[in-house]
C-alpha atoms as a printed R data frame, in Angstrom:
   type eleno elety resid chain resno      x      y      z
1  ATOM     1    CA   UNK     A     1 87.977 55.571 26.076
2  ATOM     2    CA   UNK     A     2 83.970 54.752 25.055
3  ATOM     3    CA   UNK     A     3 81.621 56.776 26.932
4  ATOM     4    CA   UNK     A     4 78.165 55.745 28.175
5  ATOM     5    CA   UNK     A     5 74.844 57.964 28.581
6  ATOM     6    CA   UNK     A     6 73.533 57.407 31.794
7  ATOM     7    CA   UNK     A     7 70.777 58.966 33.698
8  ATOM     8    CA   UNK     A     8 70.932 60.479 37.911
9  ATOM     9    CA   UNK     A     9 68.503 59.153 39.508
10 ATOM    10    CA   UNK     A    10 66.950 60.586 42.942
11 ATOM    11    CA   UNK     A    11 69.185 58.187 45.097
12 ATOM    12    CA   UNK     A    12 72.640 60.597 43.969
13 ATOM    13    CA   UNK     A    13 73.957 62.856 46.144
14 ATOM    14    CA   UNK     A    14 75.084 66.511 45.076
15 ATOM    15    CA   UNK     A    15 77.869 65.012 42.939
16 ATOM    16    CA   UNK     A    16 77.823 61.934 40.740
17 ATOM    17    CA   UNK     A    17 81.537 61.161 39.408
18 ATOM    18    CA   UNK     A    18 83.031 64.115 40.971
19 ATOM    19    CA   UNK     A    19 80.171 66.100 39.245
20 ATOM    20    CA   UNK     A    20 77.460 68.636 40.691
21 ATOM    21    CA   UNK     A    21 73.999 67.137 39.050
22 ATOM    22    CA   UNK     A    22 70.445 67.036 40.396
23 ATOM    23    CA   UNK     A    23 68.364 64.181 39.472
24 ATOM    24    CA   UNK     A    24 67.250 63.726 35.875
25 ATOM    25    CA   UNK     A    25 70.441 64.835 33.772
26 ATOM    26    CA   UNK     A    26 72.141 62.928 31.921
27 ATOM    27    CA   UNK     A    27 76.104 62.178 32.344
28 ATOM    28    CA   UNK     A    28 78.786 60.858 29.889
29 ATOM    29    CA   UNK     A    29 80.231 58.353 31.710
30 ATOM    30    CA   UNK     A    30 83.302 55.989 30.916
31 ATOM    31    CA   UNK     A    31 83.134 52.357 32.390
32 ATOM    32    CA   UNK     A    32 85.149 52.546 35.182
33 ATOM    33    CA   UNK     A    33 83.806 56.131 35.966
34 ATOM    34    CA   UNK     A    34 80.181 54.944 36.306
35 ATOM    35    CA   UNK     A    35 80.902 51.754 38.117
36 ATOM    36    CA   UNK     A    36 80.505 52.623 41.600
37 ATOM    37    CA   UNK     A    37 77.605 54.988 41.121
38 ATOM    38    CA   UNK     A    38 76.269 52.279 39.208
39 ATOM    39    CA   UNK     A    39 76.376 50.057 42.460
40 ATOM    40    CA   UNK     A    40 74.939 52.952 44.498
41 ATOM    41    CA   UNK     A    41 72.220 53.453 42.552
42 ATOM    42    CA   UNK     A    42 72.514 56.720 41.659
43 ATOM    43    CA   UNK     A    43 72.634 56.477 37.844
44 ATOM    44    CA   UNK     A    44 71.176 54.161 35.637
45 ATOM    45    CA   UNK     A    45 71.908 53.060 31.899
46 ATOM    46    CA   UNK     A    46 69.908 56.307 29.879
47 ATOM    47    CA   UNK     A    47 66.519 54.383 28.701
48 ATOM    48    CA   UNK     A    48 66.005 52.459 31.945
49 ATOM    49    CA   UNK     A    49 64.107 53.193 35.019
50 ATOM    50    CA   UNK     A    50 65.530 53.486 38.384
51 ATOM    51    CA   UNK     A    51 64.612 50.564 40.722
52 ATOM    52    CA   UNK     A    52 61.746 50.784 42.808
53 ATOM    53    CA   UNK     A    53 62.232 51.848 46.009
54 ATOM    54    CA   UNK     A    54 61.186 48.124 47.500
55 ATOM    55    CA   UNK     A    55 63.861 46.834 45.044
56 ATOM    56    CA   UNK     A    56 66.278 48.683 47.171
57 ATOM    57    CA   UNK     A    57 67.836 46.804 50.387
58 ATOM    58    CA   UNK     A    58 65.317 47.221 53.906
59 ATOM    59    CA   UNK     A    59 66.954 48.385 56.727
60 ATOM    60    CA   UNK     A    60 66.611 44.836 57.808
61 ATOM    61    CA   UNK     A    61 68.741 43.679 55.100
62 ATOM    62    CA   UNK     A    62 70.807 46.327 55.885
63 ATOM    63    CA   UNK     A    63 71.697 44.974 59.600
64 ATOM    64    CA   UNK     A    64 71.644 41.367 58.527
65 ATOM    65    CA   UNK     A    65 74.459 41.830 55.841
66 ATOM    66    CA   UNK     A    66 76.198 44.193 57.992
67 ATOM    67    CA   UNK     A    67 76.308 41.545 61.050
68 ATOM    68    CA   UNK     A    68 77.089 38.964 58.638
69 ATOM    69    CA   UNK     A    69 80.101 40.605 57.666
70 ATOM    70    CA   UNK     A    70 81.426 41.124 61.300
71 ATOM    71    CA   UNK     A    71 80.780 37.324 61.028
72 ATOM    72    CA   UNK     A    72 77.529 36.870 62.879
73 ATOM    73    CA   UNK     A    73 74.934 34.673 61.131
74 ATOM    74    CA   UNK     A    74 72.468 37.642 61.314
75 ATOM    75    CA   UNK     A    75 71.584 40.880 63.168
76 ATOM    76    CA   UNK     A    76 69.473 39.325 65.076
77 ATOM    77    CA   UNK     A    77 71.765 36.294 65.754
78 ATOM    78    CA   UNK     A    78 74.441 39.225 66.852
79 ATOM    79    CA   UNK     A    79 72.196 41.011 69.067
80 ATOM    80    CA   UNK     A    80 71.069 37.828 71.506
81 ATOM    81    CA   UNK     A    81 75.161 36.722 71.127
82 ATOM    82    CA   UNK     A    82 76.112 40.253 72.634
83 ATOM    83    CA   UNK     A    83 73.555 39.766 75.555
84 ATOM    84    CA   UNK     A    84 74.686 36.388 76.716
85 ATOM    85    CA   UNK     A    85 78.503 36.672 76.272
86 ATOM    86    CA   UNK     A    86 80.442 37.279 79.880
87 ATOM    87    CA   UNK     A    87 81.485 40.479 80.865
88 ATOM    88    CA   UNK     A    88 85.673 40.352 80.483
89 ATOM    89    CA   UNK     A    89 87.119 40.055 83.535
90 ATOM    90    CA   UNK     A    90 90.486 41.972 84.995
C-alpha cells in the first residue's frame, strides 16, 4: 500500500497511529492509517502548516454541536429546555 509523509503537529498526543512521536517528526503513513489523526488534527500533509489555533473548534462550538447531536437546536437551546421541563413524577 502507498505511503504518505506527514508531519505531528502539537495537537497529538504521546502516540500518533499507535506510534510514540513528539511534535515535529515526520511519520509514513498509509491512507487509512492517517485518516483519523488527520481529523484530529494531529498530523498534517508534510509541507503544510498546522491550523491556527482559532481555526480549531471554540468551546462554544464544542457545546453547540455536542447538544445538537443529543438533538437540541443548541447548547444554549438545551440548557433553558432542561430548566423548564417538569420534574417526573412517581
Amino acid at each position: 500500500m502507498e505511503t504518505n509523509n506527514y508531519t505531528v503537529t502539537d495537537q497529538a498526543g504521546p502516540k500518533v497511529a499507535g506510534r510514540a512521536v513528539s511534535a515535529g517528526d515526520t511519520l509514513a503513513l498509509t491512507e487509512p492509517e492517517a485518516r483519523a489523526e488527520l481529523l484530529s488534527g494531529a498530523i498534517v500533509p508534510e509541507g503544510k502548516q498546522p491550523p491556527a489555533e482559532d481555526a480549531v473548534r471554540s468551546p462554544k462550538q464544542l457545546a453547540d454541536t455536542q447538544a445538537r447531536a443529543r438533538g437540541a437546536d443548541s447548547a444554549k437551546a438545551e440548557a433553558k429546555g432542561a430548566t423548564a421541563e417538569p420534574a417526573p413524577q412517581s
